[in-house]
C-alpha positions in Angstrom: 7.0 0.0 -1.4 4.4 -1.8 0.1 5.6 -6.0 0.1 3.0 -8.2 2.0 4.8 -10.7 4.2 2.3 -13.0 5.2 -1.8 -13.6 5.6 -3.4 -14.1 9.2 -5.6 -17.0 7.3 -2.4 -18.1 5.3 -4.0 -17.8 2.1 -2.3 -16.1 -1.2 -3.6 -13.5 -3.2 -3.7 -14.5 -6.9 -2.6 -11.9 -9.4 -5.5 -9.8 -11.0 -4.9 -7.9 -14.4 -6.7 -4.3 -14.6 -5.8 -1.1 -16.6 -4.7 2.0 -15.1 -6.2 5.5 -15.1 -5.4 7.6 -18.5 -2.4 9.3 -18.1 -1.4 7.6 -15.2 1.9 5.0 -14.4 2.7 2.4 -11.2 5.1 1.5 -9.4 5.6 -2.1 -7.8 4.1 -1.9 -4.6 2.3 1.2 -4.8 -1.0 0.9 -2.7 -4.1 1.7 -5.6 -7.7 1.8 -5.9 -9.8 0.9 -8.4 -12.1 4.5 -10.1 -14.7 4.0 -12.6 -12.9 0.5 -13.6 -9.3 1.9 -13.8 -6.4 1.7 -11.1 -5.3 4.7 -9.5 -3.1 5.7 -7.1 -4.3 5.3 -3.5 -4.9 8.4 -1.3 -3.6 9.3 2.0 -6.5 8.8 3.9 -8.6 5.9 1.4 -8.3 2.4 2.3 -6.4 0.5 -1.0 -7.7 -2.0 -2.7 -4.7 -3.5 -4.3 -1.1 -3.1 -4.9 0.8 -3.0 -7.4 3.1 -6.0 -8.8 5.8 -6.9 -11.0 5.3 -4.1 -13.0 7.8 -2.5 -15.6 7.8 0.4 -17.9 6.0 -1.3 -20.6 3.1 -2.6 -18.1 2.9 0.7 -16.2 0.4 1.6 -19.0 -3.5 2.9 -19.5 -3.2 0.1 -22.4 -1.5 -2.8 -20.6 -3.3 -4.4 -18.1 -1.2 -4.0 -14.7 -0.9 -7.1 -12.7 -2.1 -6.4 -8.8 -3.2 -8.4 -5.7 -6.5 -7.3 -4.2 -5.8 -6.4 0.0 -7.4 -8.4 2.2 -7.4 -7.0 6.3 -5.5 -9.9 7.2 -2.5 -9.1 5.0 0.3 -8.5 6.8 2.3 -5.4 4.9 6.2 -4.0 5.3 6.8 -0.4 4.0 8.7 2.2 5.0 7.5 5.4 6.9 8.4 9.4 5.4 8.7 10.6 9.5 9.5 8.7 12.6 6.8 6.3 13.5 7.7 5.5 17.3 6.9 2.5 19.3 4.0 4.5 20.6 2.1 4.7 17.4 2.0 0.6 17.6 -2.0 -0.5 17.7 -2.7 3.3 16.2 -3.5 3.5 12.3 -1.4 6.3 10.2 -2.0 7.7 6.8 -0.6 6.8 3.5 2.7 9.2 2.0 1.8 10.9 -1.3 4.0 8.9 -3.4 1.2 5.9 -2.6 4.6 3.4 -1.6 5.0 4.6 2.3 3.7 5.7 5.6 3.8 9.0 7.7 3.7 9.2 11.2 -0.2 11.2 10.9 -2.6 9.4 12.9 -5.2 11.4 12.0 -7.7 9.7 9.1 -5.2 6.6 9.7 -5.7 3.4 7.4 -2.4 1.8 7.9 -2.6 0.1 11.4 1.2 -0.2 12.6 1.9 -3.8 14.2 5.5 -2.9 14.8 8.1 -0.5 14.1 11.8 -0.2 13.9 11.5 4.1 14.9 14.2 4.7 12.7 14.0 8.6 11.6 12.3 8.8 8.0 13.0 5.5 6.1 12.4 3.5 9.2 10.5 0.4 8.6 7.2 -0.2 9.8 4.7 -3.7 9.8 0.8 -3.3 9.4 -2.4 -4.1 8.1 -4.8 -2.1 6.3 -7.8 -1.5 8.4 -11.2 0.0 7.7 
């Protein structure tokens, strides 16, 4: 789960109300992007938009509008990571996991730029920002 933990400009992200894709459910802090007006879930490799917030069963809906915060690059993020992220991946960017809520230790196609990192193996948790 992605949980922001501060902004670099100290400003907070107001909640913004949009439907999901068809078909499709979320998770509190799932990263997501928005598709031809509709939320989706974020791919490894695409930069999110938003993430997910407050969200139960009922709101995890294409009828419901899902409450989100839009990602700015100076949101500082917490997550966890699938694979050891080392100390030496700090300052490098890794991809998203599949389930849209964690990091891997793949530098390759990065988004997630790792600020620090506890190294723990799979489950560890890692700090970041999401970069262009």
């Amino acid at each position: 789960m992605f949980q922001r933990v501060s902004s670099l400009g100290g400003d907070v992200q107001p909640f913004e109300w949009y439907l999901l894709t068809d078909g499709e459910g979320a998770t509190r802090g799932e990263a997501l992007v928005q598709t031809n007006g509709r939320l989706t879930k974020c791919g490894a490799t695409a930069t999110p938009e938003f993430i997910a917030e407050r969200t139960q069963a009922a709101e995890a809906t294409s009828v419901t509008p899902l409450p989100v915060t839009r990602i700015t690059e100076g949101d500082d993020f917490t997550t966890t990571s699938t694979a050891t992220v080392a100390s030496s991946l700090v300052g490098s960017k890794v991809t998203l996991g599949a389930d849209g809520l964690t990091v891997t230790a793949t530098t390759t196609s990065g988004v997630f730029e790792v600020s620090s990192t506890d190294g723990v193996t799979g489950g560890g948790v890692v700090h970041g920002y999401f970069r262009r």
